[in-house]
C-alpha positions as CSV (number, residue, x, y, z in Angstrom):
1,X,-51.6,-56.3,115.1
2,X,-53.9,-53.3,115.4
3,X,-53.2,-51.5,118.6
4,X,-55.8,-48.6,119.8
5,X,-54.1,-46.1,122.4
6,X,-56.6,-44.1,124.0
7,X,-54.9,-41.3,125.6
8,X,-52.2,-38.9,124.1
9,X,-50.0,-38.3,127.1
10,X,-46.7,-39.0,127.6
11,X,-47.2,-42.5,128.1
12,X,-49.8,-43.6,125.3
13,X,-47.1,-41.7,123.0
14,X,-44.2,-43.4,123.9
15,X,-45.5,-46.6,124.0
16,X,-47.0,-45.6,120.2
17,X,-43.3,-45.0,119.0
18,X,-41.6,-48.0,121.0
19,X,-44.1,-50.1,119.2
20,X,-43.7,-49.1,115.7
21,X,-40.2,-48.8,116.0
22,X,-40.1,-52.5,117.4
23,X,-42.9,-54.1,114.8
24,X,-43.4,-51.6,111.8
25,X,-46.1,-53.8,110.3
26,X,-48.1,-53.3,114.0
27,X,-51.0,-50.6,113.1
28,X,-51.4,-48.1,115.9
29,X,-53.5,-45.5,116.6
30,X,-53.5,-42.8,119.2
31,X,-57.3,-41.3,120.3
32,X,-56.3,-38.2,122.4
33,X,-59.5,-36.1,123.3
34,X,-57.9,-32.8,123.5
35,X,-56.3,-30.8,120.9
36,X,-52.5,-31.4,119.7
37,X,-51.0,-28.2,122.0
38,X,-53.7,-28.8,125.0
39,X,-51.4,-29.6,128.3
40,X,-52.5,-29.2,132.0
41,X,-50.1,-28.8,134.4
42,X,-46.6,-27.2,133.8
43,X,-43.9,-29.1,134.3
44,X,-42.4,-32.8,134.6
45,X,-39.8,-33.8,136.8
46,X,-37.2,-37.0,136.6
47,X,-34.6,-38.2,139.0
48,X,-31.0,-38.9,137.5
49,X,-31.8,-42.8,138.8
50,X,-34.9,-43.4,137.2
51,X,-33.8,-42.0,133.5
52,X,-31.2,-44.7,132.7
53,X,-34.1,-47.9,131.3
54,X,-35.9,-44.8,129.1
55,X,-33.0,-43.1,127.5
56,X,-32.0,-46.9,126.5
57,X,-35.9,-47.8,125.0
58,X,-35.6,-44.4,123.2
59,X,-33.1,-41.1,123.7
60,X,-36.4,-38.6,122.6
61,X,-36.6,-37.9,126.3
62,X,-32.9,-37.4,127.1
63,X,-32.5,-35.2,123.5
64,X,-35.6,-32.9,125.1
65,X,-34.0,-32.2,128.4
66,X,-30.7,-31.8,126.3
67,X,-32.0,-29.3,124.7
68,X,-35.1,-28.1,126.7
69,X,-35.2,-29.0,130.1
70,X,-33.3,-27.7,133.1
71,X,-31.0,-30.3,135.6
72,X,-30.0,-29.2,139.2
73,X,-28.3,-31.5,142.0
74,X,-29.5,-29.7,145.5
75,X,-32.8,-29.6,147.3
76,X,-33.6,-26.8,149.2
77,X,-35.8,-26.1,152.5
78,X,-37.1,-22.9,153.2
79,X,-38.5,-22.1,156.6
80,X,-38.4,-19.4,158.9
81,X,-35.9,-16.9,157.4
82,X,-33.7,-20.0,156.9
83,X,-32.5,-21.9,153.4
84,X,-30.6,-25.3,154.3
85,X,-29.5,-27.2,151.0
86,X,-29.1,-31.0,150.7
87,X,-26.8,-32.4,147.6
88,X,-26.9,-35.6,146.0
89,X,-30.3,-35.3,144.4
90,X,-29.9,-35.2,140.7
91,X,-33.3,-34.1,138.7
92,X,-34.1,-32.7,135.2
93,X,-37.2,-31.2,134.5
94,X,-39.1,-30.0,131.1
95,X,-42.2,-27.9,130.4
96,X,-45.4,-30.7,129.9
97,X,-45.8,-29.0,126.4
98,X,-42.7,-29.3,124.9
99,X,-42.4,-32.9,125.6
100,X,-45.9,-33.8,124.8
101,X,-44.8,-32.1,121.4
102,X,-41.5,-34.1,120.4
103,X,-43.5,-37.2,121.6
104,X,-46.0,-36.4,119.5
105,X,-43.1,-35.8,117.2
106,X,-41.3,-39.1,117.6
107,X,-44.8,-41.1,116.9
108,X,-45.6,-39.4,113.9
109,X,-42.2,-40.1,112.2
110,X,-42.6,-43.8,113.0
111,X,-45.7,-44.1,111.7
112,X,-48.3,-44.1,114.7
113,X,-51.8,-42.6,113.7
114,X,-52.4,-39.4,116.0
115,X,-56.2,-38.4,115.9
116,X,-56.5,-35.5,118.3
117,X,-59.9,-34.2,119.6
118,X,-61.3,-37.7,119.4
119,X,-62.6,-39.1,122.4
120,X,-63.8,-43.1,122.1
121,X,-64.8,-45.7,124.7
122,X,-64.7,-49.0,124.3
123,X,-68.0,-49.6,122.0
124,X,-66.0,-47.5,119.2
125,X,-63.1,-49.5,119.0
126,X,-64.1,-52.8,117.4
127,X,-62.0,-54.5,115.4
128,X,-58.5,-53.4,117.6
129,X,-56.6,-56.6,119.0
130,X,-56.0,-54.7,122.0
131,X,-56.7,-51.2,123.4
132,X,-54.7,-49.3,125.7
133,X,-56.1,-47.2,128.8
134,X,-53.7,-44.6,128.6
135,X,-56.2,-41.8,129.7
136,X,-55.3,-41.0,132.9
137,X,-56.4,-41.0,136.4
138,X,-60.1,-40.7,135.8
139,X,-59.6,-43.3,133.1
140,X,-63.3,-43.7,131.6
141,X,-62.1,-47.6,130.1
142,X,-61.3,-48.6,133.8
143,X,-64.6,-47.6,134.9
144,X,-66.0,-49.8,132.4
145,X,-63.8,-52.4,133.3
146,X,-64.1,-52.1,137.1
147,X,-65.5,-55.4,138.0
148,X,-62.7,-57.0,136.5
149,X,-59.8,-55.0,137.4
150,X,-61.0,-54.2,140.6
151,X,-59.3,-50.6,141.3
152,X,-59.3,-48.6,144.4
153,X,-58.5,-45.5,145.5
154,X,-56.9,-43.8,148.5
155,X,-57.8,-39.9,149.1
156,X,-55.2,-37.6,151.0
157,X,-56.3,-35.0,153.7
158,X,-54.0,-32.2,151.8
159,X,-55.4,-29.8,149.7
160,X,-52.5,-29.1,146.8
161,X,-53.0,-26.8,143.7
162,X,-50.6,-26.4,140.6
163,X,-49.6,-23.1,139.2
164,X,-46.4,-22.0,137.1
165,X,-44.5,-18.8,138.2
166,X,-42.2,-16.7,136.3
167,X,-39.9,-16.9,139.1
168,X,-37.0,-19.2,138.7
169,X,-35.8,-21.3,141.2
170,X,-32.3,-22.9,141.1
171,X,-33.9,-26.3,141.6
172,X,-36.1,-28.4,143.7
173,X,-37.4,-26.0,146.8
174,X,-40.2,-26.5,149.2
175,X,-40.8,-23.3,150.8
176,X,-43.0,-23.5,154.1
177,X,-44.6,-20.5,155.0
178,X,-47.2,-19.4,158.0
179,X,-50.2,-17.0,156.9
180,X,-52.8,-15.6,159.1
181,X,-55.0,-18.8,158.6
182,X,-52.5,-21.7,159.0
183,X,-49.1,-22.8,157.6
184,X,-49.1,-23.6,153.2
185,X,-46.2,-25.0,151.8
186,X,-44.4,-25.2,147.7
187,X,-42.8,-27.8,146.0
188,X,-40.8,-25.5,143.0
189,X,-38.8,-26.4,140.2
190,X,-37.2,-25.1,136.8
191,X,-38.8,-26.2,133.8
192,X,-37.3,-24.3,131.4
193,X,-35.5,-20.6,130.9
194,X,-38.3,-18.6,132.1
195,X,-40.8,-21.0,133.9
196,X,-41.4,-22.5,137.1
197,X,-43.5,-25.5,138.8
198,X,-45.1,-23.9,142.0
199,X,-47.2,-26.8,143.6
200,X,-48.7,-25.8,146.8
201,X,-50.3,-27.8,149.6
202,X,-52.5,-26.8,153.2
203,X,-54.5,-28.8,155.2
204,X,-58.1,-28.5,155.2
205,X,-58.6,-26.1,158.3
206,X,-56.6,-23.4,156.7
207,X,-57.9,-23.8,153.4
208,X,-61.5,-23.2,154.6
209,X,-60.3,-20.9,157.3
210,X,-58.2,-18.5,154.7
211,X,-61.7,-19.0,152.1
212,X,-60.3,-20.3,149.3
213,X,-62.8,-23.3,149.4
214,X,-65.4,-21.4,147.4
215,X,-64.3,-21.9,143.7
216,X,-66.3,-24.7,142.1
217,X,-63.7,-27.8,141.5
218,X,-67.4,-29.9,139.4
219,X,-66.6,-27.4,136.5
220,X,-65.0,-29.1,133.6
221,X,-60.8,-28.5,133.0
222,X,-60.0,-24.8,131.8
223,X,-61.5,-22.4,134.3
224,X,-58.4,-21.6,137.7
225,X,-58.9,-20.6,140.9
226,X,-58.1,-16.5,140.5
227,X,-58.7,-15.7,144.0
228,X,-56.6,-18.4,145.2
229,X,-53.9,-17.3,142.7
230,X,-54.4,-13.7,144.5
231,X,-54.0,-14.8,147.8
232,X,-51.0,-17.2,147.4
233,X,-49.1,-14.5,145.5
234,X,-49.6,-12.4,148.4
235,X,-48.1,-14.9,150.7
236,X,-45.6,-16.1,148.6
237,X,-44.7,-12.5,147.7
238,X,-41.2,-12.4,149.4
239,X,-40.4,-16.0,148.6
240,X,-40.3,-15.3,144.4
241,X,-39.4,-11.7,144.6
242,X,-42.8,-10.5,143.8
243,X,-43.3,-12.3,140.7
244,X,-46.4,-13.8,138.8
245,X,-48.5,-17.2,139.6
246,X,-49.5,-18.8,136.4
247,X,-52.6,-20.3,135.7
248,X,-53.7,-23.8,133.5
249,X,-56.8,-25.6,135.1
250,X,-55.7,-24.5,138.4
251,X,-57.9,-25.6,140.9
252,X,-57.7,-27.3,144.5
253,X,-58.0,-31.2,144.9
254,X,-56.6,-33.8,147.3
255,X,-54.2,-36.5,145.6
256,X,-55.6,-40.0,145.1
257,X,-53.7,-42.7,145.6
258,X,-54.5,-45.1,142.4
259,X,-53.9,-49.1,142.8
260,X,-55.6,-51.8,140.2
261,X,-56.1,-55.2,141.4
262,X,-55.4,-56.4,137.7
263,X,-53.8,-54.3,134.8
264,X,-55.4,-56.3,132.1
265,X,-58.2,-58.1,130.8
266,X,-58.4,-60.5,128.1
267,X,-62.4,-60.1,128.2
268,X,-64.6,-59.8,126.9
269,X,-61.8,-58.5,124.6
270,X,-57.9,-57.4,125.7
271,X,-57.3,-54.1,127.4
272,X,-54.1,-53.2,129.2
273,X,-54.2,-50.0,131.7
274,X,-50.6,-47.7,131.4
275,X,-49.8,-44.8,133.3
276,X,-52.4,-43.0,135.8
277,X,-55.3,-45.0,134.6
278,X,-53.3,-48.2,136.5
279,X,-51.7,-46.5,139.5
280,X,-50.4,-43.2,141.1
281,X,-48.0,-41.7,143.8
282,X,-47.8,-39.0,145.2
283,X,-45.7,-36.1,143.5
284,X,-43.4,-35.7,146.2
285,X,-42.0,-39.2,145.5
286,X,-43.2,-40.7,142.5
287,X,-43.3,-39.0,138.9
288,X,-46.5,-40.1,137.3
289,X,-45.1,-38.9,133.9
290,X,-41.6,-41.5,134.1
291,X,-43.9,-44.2,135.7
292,X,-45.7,-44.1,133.1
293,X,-43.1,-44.4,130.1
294,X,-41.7,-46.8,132.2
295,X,-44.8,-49.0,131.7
296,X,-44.5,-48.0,127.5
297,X,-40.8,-49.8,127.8
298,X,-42.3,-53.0,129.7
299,X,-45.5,-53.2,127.9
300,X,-43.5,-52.9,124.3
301,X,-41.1,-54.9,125.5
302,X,-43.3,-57.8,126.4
303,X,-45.7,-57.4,122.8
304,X,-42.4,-58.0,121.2
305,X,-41.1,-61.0,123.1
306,X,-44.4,-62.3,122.9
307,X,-45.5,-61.1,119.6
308,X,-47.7,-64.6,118.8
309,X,-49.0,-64.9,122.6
310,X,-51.2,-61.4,124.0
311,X,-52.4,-62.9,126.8
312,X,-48.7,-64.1,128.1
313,X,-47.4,-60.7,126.6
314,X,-50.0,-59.0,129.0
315,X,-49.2,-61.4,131.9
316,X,-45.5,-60.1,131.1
317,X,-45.9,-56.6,131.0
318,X,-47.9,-56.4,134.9
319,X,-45.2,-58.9,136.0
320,X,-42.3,-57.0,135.2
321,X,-43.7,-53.2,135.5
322,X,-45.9,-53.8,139.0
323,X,-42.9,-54.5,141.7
324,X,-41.5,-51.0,140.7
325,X,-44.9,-49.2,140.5
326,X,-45.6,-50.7,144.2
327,X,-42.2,-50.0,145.6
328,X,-42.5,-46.4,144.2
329,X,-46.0,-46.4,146.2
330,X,-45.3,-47.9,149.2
331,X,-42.4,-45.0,149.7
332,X,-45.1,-42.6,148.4
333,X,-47.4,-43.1,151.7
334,X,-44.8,-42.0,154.5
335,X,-44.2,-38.7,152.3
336,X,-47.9,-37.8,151.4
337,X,-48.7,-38.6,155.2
338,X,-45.5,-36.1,156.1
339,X,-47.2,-33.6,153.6
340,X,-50.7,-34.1,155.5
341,X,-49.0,-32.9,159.0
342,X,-46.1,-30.7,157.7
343,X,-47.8,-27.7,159.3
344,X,-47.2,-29.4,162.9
345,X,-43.6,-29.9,161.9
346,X,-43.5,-26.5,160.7
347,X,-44.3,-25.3,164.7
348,X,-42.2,-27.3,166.2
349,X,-39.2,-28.0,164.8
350,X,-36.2,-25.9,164.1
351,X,-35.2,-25.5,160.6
352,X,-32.2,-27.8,160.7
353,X,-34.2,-30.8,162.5
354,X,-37.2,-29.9,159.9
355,X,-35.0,-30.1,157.1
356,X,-34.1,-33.4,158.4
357,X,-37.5,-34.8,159.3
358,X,-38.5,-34.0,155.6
359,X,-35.4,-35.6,153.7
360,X,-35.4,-39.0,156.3
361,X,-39.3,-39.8,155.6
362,X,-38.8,-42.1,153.5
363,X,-35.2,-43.3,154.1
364,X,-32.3,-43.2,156.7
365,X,-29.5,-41.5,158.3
366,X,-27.0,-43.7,156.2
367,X,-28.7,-43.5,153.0
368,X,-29.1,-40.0,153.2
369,X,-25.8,-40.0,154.2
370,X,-24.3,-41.5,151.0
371,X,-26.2,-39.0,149.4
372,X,-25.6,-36.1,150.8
373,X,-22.9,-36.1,153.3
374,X,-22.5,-32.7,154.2
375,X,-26.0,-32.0,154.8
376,X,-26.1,-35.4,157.4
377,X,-23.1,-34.3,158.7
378,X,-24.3,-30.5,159.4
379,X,-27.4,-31.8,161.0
380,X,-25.3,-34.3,163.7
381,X,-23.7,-30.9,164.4
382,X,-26.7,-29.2,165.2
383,X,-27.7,-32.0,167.4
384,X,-24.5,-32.1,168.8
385,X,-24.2,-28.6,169.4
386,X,-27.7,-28.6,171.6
387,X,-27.1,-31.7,173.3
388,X,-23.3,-32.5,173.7
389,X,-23.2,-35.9,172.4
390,X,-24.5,-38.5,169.3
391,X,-27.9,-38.4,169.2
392,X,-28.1,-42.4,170.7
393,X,-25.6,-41.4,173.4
394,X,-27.4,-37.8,174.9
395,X,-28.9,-38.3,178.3
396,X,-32.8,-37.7,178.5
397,X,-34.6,-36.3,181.9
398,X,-37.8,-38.6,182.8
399,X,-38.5,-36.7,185.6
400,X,-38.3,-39.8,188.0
401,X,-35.7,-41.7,186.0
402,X,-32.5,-39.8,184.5
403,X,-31.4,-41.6,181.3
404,X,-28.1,-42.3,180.2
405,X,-28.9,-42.3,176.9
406,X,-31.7,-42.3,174.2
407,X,-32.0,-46.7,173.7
408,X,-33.7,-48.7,176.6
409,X,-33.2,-52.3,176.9
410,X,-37.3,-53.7,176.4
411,X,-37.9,-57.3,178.2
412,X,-40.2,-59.3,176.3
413,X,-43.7,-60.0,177.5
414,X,-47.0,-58.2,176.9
415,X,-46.8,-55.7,179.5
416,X,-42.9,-55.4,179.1
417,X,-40.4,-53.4,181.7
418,X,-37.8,-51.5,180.1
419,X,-34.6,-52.0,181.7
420,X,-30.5,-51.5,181.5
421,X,-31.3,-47.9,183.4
422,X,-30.7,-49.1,187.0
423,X,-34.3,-48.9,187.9
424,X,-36.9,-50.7,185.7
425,X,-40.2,-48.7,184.3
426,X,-43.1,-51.3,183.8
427,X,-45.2,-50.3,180.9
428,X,-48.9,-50.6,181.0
429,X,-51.7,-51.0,178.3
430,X,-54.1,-49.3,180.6
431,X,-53.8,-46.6,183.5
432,X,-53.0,-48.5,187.0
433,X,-55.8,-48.8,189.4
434,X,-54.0,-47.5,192.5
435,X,-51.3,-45.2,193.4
436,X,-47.8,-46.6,192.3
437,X,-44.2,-46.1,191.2
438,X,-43.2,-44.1,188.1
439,X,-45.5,-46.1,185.0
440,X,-45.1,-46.0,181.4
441,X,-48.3,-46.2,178.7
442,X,-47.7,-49.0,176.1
443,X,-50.1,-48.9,173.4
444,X,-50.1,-51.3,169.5
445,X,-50.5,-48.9,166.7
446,X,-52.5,-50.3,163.4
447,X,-51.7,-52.2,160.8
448,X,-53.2,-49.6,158.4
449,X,-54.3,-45.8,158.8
450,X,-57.8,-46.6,158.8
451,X,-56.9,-47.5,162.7
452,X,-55.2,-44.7,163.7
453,X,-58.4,-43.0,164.7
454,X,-58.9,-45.5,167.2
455,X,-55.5,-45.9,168.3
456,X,-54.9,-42.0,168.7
457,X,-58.2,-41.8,171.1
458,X,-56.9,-45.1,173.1
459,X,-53.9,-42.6,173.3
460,X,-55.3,-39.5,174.7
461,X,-57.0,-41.9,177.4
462,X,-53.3,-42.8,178.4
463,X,-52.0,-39.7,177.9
464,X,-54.6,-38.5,180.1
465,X,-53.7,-40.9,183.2
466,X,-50.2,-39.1,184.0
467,X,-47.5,-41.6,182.5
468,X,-43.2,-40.8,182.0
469,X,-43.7,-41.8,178.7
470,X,-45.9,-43.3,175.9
471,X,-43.9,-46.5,174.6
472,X,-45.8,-47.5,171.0
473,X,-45.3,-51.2,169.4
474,X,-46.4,-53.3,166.5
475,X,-48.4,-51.8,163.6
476,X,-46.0,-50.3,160.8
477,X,-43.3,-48.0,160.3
478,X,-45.7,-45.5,159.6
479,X,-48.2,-45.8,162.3
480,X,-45.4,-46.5,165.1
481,X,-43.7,-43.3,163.6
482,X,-47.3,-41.3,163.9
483,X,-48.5,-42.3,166.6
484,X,-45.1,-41.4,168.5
485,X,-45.2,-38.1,166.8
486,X,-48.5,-38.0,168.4
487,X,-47.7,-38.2,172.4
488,X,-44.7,-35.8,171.6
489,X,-46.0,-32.8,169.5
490,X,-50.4,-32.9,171.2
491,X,-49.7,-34.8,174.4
492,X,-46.4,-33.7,175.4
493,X,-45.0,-36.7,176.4
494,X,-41.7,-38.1,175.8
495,X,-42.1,-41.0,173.0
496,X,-40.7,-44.7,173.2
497,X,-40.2,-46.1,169.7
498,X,-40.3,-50.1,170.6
499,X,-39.2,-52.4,167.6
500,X,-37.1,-55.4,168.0
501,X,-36.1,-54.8,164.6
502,X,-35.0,-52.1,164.3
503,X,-31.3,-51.8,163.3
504,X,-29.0,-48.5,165.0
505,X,-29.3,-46.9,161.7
506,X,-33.1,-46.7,162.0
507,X,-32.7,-46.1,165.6
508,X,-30.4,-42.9,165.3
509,X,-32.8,-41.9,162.6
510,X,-36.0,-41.9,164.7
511,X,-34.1,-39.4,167.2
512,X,-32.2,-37.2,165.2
513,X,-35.0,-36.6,163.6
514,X,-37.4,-36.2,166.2
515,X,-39.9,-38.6,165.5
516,X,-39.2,-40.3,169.0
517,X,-37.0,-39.0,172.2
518,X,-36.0,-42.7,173.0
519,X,-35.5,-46.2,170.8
520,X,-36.4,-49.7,172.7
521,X,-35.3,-52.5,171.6
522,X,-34.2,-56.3,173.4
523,X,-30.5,-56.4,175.0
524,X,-29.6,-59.3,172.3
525,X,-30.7,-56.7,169.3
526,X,-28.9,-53.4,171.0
527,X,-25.6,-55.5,171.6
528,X,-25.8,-56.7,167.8
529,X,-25.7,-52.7,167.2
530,X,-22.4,-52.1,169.0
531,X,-20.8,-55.0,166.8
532,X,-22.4,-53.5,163.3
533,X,-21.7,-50.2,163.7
């Protein structure tokens, strides 16, 4: 079989040497348009529990970290003069060069044809049985292949730029920090003995409002953003000890979220997407670089099984490599939307409850918990310490009601009365016409973002009209969670998370970590909570 790869990242390369290794006789050639020792970016980043399926296809990565990279257990928050660890959260992390080089390595001593500043589209590569679209997220072969794949794309609100520093950071550390035109925040990380990841993000006010909008982002890769480099070392000075920003293409974008309806097409002749050029997720979550050698193992895996069969070998490879790519994604969208409103939570949380917002977007108290006991078990503390009891159990003040505790007892119905507090709060979808008893707003968040705009100005209506509370239902996770956030942090109301299923671990998350004051759920699914827990 002749195989074209267009694309020499980390992916196109190790699916080169996976496929050699497995079929010697297969003929394989890598197109990459830039030159051999071109990389943008600085670093990549792997999680201990993602590495175990690649060091099995091949142990190249596992012998560069070995040797090159640099492995740390603890995250660690920076805000407001404070530095709160969490444990359990095993990473390693290389510099981009160095691995693309013993990829490149690996492929050439298998016998895969490397042909560096070569760029090809489809048109050049007749006489291939099947081409790769390894070339990243603005993959040129998907464009041409559009109509059949059917991609889309999702753009964030935050504005993020990568630089390197020559400041070392003991491991993973987002360091949130308030300037004179809004709040930007880092993601660092080790790469190496002298180098440092230093990703930042802002929202788009304080970008424009600090002036670092003016560099032109249409000018080909190469040129960085100096005067942003100026004015983040400036900010940042403190944080790294007065130490260097590093440049390579550094420039301000907003991520895209990447999905393809199809990863493959058989015609008018095959082509299978890998990597970025298929799907993305957000850095804060998802490594683009070990999703991508994860689709090399599945993709070589399935040419082998079905060596005499490409289209069932292609059917193979988006069957087994897709559920992991989506579950990676769908935890991707809570943390990009928590980095497209971290400067709220900057403002109005305390470090400790910050801390803990951050670490339990995308899981919950007990998962965290497994993972880093001491750091769950310092932030109950803190709660405890303010409140004098569990988060679940600490009265809450309504003003005209006094709360036993943080869950309510929901009745079903439409316009549902929350109960089990003595006196009953009836819960309306629109401001009562006359003068009446103590009312709650009850409002349906979306089914997707797209309807949060809508929902949030239904909201402020409410919000307006003078209710205890602001009790939210339906939608998803995500939108119950934003628009709750919503009526606390802009409206200043208390916030009812309703769900009736919601299990106490979810519950006690929402509080602790202040995306809601109170939980709501029906007597039958709070009882089953005192029997679980």
């Amino acid at each position: 079989m002749r195989i074209a790869v267009v694309g020499g990242g980390p992916g196109g390369l190790f699916f080169a040497a996976l496929v050699r290794q497995a079929d010697p006789s297969a003929e394989v050639t890598v197109f990459e348009r830039n030159r051999a020792d071109d990389a943008f970016g600085f670093g990549v980043v792997f999680s201990d529990r993602t590495l175990a399926g690649i060091h099995e296809a091949d142990p190249v990565l596992r012998e560069a970290l070995d040797a090159h990279g640099r492995h740390w257990d603890e995250i660690e928050v920076r805000l407001k003069g404070e530095r709160i660890r969490c444990g359990g959260n095993g990473m390693a992390a290389i510099v981009r060069r160095t691995l693309l080089g013993l990829l490149q390595e690996r492929a050439d001593a298998v016998g895969a044809d490397l042909r560096f500043q070569t760029e090809v589209d489809l048109d050049d590569l007749d006489g291939y049985d099947l081409v790769i679209a390894a070339d990243g997220t603005g993959s040129r072969l998907r464009t041409a292949l559009e109509d059949r794949l059917q991609p889309s794309v999702e753009t964030a609100t935050a504005k993020f730029i990568w630089f390197g520093t020559d400041y070392m950071f003991d491991g993973l550390t987002f360091v949130h920090e308030r300037g004179p035109h809004g709040v930007f925040a880092v993601h660092g990380y080790p790469i190496g003995d002298r180098l440092s990841t230093f990703i930042v993000e802002t929202d788009e006010t304080t970008w424009r409002a600090a002036g670092l909008d003016a560099f032109d982002v249409t000018r080909p890769p190469g040129p960085s953003d100096l005067a942003t480099k100026a004015y983040l070392e400036e900010l940042f000075a403190d944080q790294i000890d007065g130490h260097r920003l590093l440049v390579n293409n550094s420039r301000w974008g907003n991520f895209r979220t990447r999905r393809t309806r199809h990863w493959y097409v058989t015609e008018p002749r095959p082509v299978a997407l890998l990597g970025d050029a298929a799907h993305t997720a957000h850095f804060s979550v998802g490594s683009g670089t070990k999703m991508a050698m994860e689709d090399a193992i599945a993709l070589a895996a399935a040419l082998t099984k079905h060596a005499d069969d490409l289209p069932a070998a292609l059917a193979a490879y988006e069957a087994a490599a897709r559920p992991s790519v989506e579950a990676i994604q769908n935890a991707a969208r809570p943390s990009l939307g928590w980095w497209e409103h971290f400067g709220e939570y900057h403002d109005a949380f305390e470090p400790w409850q910050f801390a803990y917002h951050f670490l339990s977007r995308s899981i919950t108290d007990a998962r965290l918990a497994r993972r880093a006991p001491d750091f769950v078990r310092a932030s109950h503390d803190q709660w405890r310490a303010r409140h004098g009891a569990e988060p679940l159990d600490t009265p809450f003040d309504l003003g005209a009601l006094r709360l036993p505790g943080r869950v309510m007892l929901v009745e079903p119905g439409a316009t549902a009365a929350v109960g089990g507090t003595g006196d009953p709060l009836p819960l309306h979808t629109s401001a009562p016409d006359t003068e009446q008893e103590p009312w709650g707003a009850l409002i349906t968040a979306p089914e997707d973002e797209p309807g949060l705009a809508a929902a949030d100005k239904r909201l402020a209506d409410l919000a307006a009209a003078g209710p205890l509370l602001v009790a939210v239902r339906g939608g998803t996770a995500h939108t119950r969670s934003l628009l709750t956030e919503r009526a606390r942090l802009h409206h200043a109301l208390p916030a009812l998370l309703l769900d009736d299923q919601m299990d106490r671990d979810r519950a006690l998350t929402a509080v602790l970590s202040g995306r809601a004051d109170l939980v709501g759920a029906s007597a039958d699914t709070v009882s089953s909570w005192e029997v679980t827990q």
